[in-house]
C-alpha positions as CSV (number, residue, x, y, z in Angstrom):
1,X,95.4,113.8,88.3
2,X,99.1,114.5,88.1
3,X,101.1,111.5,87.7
4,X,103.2,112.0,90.8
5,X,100.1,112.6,92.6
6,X,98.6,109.7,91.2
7,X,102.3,107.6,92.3
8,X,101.7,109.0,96.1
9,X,98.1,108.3,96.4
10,X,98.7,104.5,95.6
11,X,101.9,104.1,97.7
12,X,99.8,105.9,100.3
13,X,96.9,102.9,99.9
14,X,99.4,100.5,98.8
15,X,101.5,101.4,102.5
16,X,98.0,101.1,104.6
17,X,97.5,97.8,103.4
18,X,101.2,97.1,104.4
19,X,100.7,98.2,108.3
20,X,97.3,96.6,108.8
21,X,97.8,93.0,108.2
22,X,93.3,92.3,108.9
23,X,94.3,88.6,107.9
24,X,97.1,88.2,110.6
25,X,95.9,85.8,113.0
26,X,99.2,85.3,114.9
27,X,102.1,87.2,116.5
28,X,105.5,86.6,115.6
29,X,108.7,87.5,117.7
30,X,112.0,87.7,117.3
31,X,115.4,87.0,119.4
32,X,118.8,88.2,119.2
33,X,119.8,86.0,122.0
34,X,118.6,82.0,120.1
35,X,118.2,83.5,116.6
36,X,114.2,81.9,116.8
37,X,111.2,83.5,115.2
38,X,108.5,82.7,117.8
39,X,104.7,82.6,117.1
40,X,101.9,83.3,119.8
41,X,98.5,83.8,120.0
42,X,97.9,87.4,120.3
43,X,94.4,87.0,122.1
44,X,96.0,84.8,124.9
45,X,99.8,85.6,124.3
46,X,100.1,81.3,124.2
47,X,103.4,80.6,122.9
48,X,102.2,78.3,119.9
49,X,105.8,77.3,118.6
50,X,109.0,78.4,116.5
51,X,108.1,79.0,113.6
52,X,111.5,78.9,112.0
53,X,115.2,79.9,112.8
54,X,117.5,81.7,111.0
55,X,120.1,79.3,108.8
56,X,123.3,81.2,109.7
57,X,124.7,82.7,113.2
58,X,124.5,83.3,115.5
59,X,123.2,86.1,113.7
60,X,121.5,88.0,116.1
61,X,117.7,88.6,114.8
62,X,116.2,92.0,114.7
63,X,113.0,93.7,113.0
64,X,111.0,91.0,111.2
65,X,107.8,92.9,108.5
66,X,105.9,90.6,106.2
67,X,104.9,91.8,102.6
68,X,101.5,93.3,102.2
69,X,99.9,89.8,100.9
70,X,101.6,88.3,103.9
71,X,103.3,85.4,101.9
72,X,106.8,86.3,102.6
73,X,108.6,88.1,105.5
74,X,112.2,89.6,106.0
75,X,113.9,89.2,109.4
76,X,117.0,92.0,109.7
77,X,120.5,90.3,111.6
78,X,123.2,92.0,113.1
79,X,125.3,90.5,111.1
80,X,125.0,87.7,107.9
81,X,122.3,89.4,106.0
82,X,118.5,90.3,105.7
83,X,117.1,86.8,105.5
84,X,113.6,86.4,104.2
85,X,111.3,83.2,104.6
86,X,108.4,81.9,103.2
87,X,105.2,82.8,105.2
88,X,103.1,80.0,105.2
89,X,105.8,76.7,105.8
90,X,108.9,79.2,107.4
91,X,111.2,78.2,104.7
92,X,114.4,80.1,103.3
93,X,113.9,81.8,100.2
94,X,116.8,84.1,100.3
95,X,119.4,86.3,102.1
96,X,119.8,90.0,100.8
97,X,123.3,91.7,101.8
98,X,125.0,88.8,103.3
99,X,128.0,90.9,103.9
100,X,126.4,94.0,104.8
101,X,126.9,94.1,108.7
102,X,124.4,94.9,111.2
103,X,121.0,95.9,109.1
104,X,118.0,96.3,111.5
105,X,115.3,96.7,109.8
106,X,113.9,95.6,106.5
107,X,110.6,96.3,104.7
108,X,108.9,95.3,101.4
109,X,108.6,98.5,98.5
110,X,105.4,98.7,97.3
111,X,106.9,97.6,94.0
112,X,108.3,94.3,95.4
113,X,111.6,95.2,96.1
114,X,113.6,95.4,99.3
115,X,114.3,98.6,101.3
116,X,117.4,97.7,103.8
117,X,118.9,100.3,106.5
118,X,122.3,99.4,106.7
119,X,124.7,100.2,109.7
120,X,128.0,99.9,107.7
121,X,127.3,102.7,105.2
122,X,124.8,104.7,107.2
123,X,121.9,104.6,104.8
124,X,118.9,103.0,103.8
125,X,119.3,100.9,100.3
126,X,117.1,99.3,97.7
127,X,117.5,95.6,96.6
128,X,116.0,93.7,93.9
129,X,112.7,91.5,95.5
130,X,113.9,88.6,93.3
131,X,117.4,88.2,92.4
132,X,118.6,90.1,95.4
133,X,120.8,92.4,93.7
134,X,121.4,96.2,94.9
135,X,119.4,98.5,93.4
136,X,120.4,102.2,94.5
137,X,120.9,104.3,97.5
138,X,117.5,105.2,98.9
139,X,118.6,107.6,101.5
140,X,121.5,108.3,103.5
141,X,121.4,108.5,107.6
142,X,123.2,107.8,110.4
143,X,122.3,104.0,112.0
144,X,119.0,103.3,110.8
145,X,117.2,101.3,112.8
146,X,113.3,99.8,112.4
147,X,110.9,101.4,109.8
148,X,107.6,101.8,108.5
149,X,105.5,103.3,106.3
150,X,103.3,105.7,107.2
151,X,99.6,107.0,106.6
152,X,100.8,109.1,103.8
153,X,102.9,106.2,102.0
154,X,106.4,108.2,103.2
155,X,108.7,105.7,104.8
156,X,109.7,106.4,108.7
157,X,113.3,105.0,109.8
158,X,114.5,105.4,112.9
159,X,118.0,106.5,113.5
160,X,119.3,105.0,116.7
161,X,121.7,106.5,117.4
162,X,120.9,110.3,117.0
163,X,117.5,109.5,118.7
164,X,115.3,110.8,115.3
165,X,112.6,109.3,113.3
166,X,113.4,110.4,109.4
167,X,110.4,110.4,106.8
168,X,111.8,109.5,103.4
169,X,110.4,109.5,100.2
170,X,110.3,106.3,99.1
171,X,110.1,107.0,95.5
172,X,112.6,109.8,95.3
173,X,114.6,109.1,98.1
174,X,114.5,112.7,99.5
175,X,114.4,113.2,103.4
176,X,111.1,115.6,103.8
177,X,111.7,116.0,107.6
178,X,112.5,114.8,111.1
179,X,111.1,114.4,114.3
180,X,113.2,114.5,117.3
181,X,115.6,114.0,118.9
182,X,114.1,111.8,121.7
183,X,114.3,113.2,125.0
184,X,116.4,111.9,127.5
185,X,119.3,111.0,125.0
186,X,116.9,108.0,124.1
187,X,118.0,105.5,121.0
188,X,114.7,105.3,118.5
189,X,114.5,101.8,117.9
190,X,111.0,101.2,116.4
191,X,108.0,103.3,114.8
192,X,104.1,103.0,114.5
193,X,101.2,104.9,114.0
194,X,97.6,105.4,115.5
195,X,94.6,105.5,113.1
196,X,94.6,109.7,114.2
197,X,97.6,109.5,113.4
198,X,100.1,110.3,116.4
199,X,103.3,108.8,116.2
200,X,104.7,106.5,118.8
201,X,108.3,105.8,119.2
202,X,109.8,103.4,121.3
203,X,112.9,104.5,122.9
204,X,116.2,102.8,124.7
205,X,117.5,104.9,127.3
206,X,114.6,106.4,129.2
207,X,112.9,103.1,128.8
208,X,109.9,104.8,127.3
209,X,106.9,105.0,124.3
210,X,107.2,108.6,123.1
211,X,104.0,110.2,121.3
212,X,104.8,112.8,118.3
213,X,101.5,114.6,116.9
214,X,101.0,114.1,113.2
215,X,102.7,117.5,112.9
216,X,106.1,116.1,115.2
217,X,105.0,118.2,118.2
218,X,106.4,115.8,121.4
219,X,102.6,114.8,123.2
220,X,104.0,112.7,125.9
221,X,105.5,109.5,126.6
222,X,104.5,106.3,128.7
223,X,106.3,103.1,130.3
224,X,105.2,99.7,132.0
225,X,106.4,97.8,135.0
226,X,109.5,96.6,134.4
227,X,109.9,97.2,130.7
228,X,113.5,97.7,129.6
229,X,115.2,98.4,126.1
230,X,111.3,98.8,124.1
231,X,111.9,97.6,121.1
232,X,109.4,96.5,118.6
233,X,106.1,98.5,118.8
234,X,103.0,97.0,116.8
235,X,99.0,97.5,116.9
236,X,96.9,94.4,117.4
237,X,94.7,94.6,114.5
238,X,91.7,93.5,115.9
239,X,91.2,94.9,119.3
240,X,93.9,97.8,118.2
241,X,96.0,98.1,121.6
242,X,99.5,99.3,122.1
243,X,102.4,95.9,121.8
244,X,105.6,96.6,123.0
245,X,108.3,94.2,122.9
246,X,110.4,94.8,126.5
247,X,113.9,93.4,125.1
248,X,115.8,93.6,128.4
249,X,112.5,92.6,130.2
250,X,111.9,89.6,127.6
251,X,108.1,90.1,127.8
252,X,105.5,91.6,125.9
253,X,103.7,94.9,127.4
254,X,100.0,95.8,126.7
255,X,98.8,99.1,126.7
256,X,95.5,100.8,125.9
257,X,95.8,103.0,122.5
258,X,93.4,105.7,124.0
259,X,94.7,106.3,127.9
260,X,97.8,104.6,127.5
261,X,97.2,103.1,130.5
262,X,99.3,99.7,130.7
263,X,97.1,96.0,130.4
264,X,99.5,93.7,130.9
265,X,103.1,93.8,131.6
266,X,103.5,90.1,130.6
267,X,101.3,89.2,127.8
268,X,103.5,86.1,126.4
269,X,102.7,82.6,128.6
270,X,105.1,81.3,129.2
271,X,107.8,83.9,128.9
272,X,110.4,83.6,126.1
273,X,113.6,83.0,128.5
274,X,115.9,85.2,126.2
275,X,115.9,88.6,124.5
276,X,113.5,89.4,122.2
277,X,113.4,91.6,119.8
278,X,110.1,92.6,117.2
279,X,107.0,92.3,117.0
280,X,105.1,91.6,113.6
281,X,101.5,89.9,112.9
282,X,101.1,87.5,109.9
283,X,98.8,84.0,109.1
284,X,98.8,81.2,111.1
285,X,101.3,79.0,109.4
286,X,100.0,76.7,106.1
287,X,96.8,78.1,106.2
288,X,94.8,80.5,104.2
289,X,94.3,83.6,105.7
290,X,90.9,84.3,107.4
291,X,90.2,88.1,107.7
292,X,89.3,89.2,111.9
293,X,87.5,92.2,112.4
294,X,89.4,95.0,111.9
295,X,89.7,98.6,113.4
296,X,86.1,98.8,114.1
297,X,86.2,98.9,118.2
298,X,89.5,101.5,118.0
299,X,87.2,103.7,116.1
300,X,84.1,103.9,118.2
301,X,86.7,104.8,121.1
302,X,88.2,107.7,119.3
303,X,84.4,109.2,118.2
């Protein structure tokens, strides 16, 4: 096997691990209004605490993604930095880009670094996973926004302002294509992917979940009652519905990953009482992870 090929097939395995945290047994929020990571149940939506805040501010939390052993997570500010935090006691480890401006989102490289999409510069860059120091320009792109990796181990950013989702390679740092713009003049804010695939975009603006096929063809959209500036966007791991995080709404809407249909409109009890933000799943605090049945039930649906 080719070497490169060999690269993509592991970043590919390596990404899937990343974006289906099986041990995550709690749901963890953020706010750009009180700069708190909250924690809930995801089967109940019970607020269970905050977990931890961040140590400088206000700083305006945004897109918070834990690493793929779920140890250590990153939470992206508008402004003071990408700070990240250890997983099981919520303690500062580090901030990356301290003077970097508003930075949204901020994920772990499969190799242990940090990729950071930076609003000041208009690109996506690479930091060092331990001593914090820049790396390289990934990629360059107008506001970046919340990203993931997908299926195919290709990172996914969002660029909010032009209303685009960009697929990167992550590796090389070349942009292999784009899907958009939204419709409606919508702001892509957040990305994630069903197991066949189809990408969902949440988008400010219309208020609305847009649906891409795997090849970027636009499927449809869908909304809840009363959800405002969608933000985060995540798959429960173990019963594999649709989270959205409603940021003008401050709630948490439910919907069913096969109609779309919406569950809930107000899964979090009792509501936060300020903006939230994103939506990630990790381990309950100083424990050791437990693994929860997985995509099993999603499957059967989509036979």
């Amino acid at each position: 096997m080719p070497l490169r090929t060999s690269l993509r097939a592991t970043l590919a395995l390596l990404a899937l691990i990343a974006a289906a945290p099986a041990a995550a047994t709690s749901m963890y929020i953020t706010s750009d209004a009180s700069d708190l990571l909250r924690r809930y149940d995801p089967a109940s939506g019970a607020f269970l605490g905050v977990f931890t805040a961040s140590t400088f501010g206000p700083a305006g939390q945004l897109g918070v993604h834990f690493n793929a052993t779920n140890t250590r997570l990153l939470v992206g500010h508008w402004g003071g930095g990408v700070q990240e935090f250890d997983a099981a006691t919520g303690a500062p480890i580090q901030v990356f880009a301290p003077g970097g401006g508003p930075q949204w989102g901020a994920v772990y490289t499969p190799w242990g670094n940090v990729f950071i999409g930076s609003w000041n510069t208009n690109d996506v860059r690479e930091y060092d996973g331990t001593t914090g120091a820049f790396v390289r320009v990934l990629a360059s792109m107008s506001s970046p926004a919340d990203m993931r990796y997908g299926p195919n181990g290709n990172l996914y950013v969002c660029s909010w302002m032009t209303g685009m989702v960009l697929e990167i390679d992550p590796v090389s740092g070349n942009i292999l294509g784009a899907t958009g713009p939204l419709p409606g003049g919508g702001r892509s804010n957040d990305v994630v992917f069903l197991p066949n695939g189809e990408m969902l975009v949440t988008a400010m603006g219309p208020d609305s979940v847009y649906r891409y096929s795997p090849g970027g063809a636009l499927l449809g959209s869908f909304g809840g009652t009363g959800m405002a500036s969608p933000h985060g966007i995540e798959l429960d791991p173990v019963d594999g519905t649709i989270r959205v995080v409603s940021g003008g709404g401050q709630q948490l809407h439910v919907f069913d990953p096969v109609t779309f249909a919406e569950i809930t409109p107000s899964k979090l009890v009792p509501g936060p009482g300020d903006k939230i933000v994103d939506i990630a799943y990790g381990p309950d605090p100083q424990s050791t992870p437990v693994e929860r049945t997985s995509w099993g039930e999603l499957k059967r649906r989509w036979r």
